[in-house]
N, C-alpha and C positions, 0 to 999 in steps of 0.2 A: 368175243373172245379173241383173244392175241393168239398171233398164229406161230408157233415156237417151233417149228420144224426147221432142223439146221441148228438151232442152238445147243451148243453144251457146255455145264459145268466141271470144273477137276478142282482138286483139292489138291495141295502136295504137301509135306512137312518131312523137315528133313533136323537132325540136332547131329553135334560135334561134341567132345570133349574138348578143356583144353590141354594143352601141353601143361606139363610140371615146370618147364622154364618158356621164358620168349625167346623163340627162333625170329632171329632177324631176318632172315631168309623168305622165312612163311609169317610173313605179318599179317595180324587179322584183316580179312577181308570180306566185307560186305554189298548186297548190290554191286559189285565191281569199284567200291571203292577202298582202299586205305586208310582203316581206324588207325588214327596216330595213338593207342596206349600199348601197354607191353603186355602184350595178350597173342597168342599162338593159337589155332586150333587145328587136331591132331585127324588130319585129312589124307586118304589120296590124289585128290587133286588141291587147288589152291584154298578150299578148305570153305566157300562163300555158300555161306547155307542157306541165304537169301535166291541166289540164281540158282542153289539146285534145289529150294520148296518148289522156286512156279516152273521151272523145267519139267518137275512133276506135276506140277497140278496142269500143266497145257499137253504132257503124256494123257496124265489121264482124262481128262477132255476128249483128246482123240480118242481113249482106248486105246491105244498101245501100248500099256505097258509103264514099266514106272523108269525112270532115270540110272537105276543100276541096270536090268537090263539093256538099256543101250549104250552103256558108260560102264563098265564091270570095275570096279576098280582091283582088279585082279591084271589088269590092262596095262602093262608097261609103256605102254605109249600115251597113257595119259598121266603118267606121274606127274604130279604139281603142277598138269592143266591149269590155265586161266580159265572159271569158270562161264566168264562171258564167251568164250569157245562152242562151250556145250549148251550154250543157253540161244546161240546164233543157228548151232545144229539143229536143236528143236526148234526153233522157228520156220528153218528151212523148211523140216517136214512137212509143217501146218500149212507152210504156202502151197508144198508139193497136193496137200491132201484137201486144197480149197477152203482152210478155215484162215479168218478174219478175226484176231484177237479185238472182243471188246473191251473188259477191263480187266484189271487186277487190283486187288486185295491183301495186305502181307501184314502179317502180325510177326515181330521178333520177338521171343520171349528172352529174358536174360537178367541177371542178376546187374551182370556187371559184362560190358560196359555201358555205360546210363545210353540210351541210343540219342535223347534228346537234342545234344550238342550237334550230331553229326544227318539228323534228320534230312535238313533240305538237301545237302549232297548229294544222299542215298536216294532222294526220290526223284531227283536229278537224272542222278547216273539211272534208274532204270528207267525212265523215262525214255531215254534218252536210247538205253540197249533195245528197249521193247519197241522201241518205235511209236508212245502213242504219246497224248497229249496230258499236261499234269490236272485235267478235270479226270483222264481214266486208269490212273494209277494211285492207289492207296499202300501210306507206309506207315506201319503205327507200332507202338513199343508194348510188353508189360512183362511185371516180374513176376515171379510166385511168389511174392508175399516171402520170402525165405526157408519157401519148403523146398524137399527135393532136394535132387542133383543139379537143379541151374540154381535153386536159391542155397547150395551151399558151393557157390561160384565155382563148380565143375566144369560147368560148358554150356552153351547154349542152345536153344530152339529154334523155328521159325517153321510158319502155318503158312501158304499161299491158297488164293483161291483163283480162279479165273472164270472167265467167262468167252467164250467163243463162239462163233457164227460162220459156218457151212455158208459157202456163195456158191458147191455146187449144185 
């Protein structure tokens, strides 16, 4: 038997509305990067649902808590944060609390925008935020078929999962 003491699972998901127009100010953003379409989502901070699923899902790994408990967006000091901010925060913790991310997992759910075109970017750029290598980072797309409020192009989704390991 494998000896799984120290390992833990989190789940996170996190969804946005969008804007009824595009703010050019607040351009979609995903994984930390910059979807070039004319798409807005209606956030307190810079609105990347992508870094605030695994933010959550590496909170709830720890057990602490979920990503508005330590980001309240009641919080004027994080108005229109850069999500990789809070996504660097929780990392911190995990190092503070002796966990070792092993991988990640991230499903977007969305109507629109097709995620496909902007794929390797995103897997890129988290890669790249979360520090691991692109064998333990998963980034994958899927619509609702056009049910719903993401399939009737309101706003989008996104699932993370992770996976973590206690070194102490």
């Amino acid at each position: 038997m494998t000896n799984v003491d120290g390992i833990r699972i989190g789940h996170g998901f996190d969804v946005h509305r969008f804007s009824e127009q595009f703010d050019s100010d607040k351009p979609l953003k995903l994984a930390g990067c910059v979807i070039p379409e004319q798409l807005s989502l209606i956030a307190h901070s810079d609105g990347d649902l992508v870094l605030h699923a695994v933010c959550d899902a590496i909170l709830g790994a720890m057990a602490v808590g979920d990503i508005g408990e330590h980001f309240p967006d009641d919080d004027v000091a994080l108005a229109g944060v850069d999500s990789a901010v809070l996504l660097e925060r929780v990392l911190q913790m995990a190092d503070k609390k002796q966990y070792r991310l092993i991988n990640v997992d991230v499903t977007v759910v969305a109507q629109v925008p097709k995620i496909s075109p902007y794929r390797q970017e995103l897997l890129s750029s988290l890669c790249s935020l979360l520090l691991l290598d692109s064998d333990r980072v998963n980034l994958k797309a899927s619509t609702t078929e056009q049910l719903g409020y993401i399939g009737r192009e309101e706003g989008m989704a996104c699932h993370a999962v992770v996976l973590l390991h206690s070194n102490a």
